[in-house]
N, C-alpha and C positions, 0 to 999 in steps of 0.2 A: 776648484773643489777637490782635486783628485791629492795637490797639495796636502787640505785641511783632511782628508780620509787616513793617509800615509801616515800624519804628524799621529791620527787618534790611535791606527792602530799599535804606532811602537807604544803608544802611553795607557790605553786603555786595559787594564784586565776585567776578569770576574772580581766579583766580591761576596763574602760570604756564602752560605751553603744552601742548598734547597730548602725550602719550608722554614727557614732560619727569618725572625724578625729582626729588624737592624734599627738603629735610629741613626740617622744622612743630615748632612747640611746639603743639598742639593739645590742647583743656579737651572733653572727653565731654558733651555739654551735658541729655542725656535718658538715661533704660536705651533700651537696641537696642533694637527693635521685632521681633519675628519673622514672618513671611512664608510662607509656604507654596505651592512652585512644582511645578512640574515636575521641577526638580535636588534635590529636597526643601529644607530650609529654609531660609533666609538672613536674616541678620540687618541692618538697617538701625541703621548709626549715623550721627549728628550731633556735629561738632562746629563751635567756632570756634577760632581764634585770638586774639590779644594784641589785632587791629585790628577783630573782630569779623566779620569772612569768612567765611564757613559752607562747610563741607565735608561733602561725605555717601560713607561707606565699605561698601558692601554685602560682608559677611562670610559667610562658608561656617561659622562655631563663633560661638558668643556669645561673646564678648570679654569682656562683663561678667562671664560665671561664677558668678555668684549672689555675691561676694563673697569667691569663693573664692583664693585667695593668688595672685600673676599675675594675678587679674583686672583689667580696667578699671573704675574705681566713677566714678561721675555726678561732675561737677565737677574730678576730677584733671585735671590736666593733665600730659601727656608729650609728648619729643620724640621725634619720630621720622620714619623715611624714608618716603616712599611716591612713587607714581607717579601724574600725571592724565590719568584718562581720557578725562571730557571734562568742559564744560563747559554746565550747563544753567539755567535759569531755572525757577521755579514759582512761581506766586502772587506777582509782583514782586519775589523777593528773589532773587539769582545764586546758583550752589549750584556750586561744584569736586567733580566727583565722581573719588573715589581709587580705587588700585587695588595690591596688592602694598603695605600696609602693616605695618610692623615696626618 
């Protein structure tokens, strides 16, 4: 793992500018993670793009769905619009965090 961190961070940057809408081909790189808050659940997803740029979209519904039709499955890739929120670093590798994705 510490490998796959190293390779994201030499290749990861920021993208785009705060409050800025962007429209992504983005690939689902893991299932969402679930979370358990205060707002009750949220779902942490990961993806990349084409140039291997990391994005992370915290979701109020699982996206994934269990597989179910409309869901998001691991590795698709779709386009689509979202907005950045901001932009942050963890563990070496730069991370775009979304917001108002569809």
């Amino acid at each position: 793992m510490g490998d796959l961190r190293e390779r994201q961070g030499r290749t990861s940057e920021f993208v785009g500018k705060v409050k800025e809408r962007l429209e992504l081909e983005l690939r689902l790189v893991a299932a969402p993670r679930a979370y358990e808050g205060g707002y009750g659940t949220t779902y942490r997803c990961e993806f990349q793009d084409a140039a291997l740029r990391t994005f992370v979209w915290w979701a109020s519904r699982d996206p994934h769905m269990s597989g179910q039709e409309g869901g998001w499955m691991v590795d698709e890739v779709r386009k689509v619009k979202a907005t950045v929120k901001k932009h942050e670093e963890y563990k070496g590798v730069k991370m775009t965090i979304l917001t108002r994705v569809g």
